[in-house]
C-alpha positions in Angstrom: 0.0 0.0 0.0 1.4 3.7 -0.5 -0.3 7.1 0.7 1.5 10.4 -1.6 0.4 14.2 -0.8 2.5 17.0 -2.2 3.1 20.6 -0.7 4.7 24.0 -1.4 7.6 25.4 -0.2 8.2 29.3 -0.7 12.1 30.2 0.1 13.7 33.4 0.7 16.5 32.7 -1.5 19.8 30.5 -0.5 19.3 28.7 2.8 17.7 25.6 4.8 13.8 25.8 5.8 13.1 22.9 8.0 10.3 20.8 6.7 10.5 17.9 9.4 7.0 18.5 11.0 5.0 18.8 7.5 6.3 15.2 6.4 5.9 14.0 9.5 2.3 15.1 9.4 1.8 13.5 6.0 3.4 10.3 7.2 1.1 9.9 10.3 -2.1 10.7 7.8 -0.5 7.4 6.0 -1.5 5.4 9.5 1.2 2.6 8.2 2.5 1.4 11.5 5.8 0.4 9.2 6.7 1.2 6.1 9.3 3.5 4.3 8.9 7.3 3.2 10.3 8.9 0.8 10.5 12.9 0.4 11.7 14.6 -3.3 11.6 18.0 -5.4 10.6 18.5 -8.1 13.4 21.1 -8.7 16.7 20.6 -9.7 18.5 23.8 -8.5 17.3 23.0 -5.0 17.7 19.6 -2.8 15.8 17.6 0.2 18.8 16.7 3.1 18.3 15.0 6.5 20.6 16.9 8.4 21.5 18.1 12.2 18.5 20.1 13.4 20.2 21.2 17.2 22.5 23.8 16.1 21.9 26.2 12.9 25.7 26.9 12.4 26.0 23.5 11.0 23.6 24.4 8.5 25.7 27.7 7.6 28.4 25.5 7.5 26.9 23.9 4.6 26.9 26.7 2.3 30.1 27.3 2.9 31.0 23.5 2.0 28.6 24.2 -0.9 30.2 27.6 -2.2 33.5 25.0 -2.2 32.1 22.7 -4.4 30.1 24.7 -6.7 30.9 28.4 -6.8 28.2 31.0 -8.1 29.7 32.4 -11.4 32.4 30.5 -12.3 34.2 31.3 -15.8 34.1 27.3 -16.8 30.3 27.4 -17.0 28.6 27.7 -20.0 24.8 27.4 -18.5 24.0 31.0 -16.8 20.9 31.5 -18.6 19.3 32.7 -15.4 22.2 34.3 -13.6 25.2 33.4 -12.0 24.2 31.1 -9.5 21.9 29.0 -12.5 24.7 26.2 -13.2 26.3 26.1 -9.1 22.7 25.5 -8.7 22.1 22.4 -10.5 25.3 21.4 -9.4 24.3 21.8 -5.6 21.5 19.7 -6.3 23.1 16.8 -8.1 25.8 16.9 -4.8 23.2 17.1 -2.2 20.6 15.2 -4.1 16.7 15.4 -4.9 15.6 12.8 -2.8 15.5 10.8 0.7 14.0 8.1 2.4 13.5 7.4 6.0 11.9 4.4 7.7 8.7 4.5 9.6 8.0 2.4 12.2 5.2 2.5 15.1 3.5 5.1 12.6 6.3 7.8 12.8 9.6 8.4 11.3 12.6 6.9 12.7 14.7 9.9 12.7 17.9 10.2 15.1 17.9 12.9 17.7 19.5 15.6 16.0 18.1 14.8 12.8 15.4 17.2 10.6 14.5 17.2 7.0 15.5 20.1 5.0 14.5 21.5 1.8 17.8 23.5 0.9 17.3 26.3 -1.9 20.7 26.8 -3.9 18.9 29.9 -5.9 19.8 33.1 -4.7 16.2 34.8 -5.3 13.2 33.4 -3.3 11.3 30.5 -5.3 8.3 28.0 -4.5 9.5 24.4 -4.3 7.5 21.6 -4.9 7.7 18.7 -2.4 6.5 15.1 -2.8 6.4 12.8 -0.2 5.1 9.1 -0.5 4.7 6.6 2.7 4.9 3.3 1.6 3.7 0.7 4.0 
């Protein structure tokens, strides 16, 4: 059996926005006592992570990592269509990924202690972000 609802997300621009309690709803309006759920996009200059949810300078942290990896106007690019961030956005997203599952068991998520599910925009102006989540049980 699976249960799928989508929702909107509406970013400021670059950063984390913590999405933990809206799958979490989603997954308990499932009522799979154990199963598996899986969050994504629909995006691809923009990612889902699961990461530390105690202490925001970790999440700082990861832009820096990120600026590292893909920098915002880099000569070598040839896609900019949409600015200099466009291509060290997609690249972001391919790093940190589109996707995540988490297992669900006594009809909640399994998550660690300092763990919260993220929907991390790599564009530098605010977009709406399409999130799917599907509980399979």
């Amino acid at each position: 059996m699976a249960y799928q609802q989508s929702f909107d997300v509406h970013s400021r621009g670059r950063g984390t926005i913590e999405i933990t309690d809206e799958v979490a709803r989603i997954v308990g309006a499932a009522g799979f006592a154990v199963g598996l759920v899986n969050v994504f996009v629909q995006h691809t200059s923009c990612s889902v992570v699961l990461t530390e949810n105690a202490d925001p300078s970790v999440r700082r942290d990861l832009e820096t990592l990120a600026a590292r990896w893909a920098p915002d106007g880099d000569a070598a690019y040839r896609h900019d269509d949409e600015g200099d961030d466009d291509m060290a956005a997609h690249g972001r997203n391919i790093l940190a990924g589109a996707s995540l599952s988490v297992p669900v068991g006594n009809g909640e998520m399994r998550l660690g202690t300092w763990q919260g599910i993220y929907l991390w925009e790599h564009r530098t102006i605010p977009h709406r972000r399409r999130i799917v989540v599907t509980v399979i049980g």
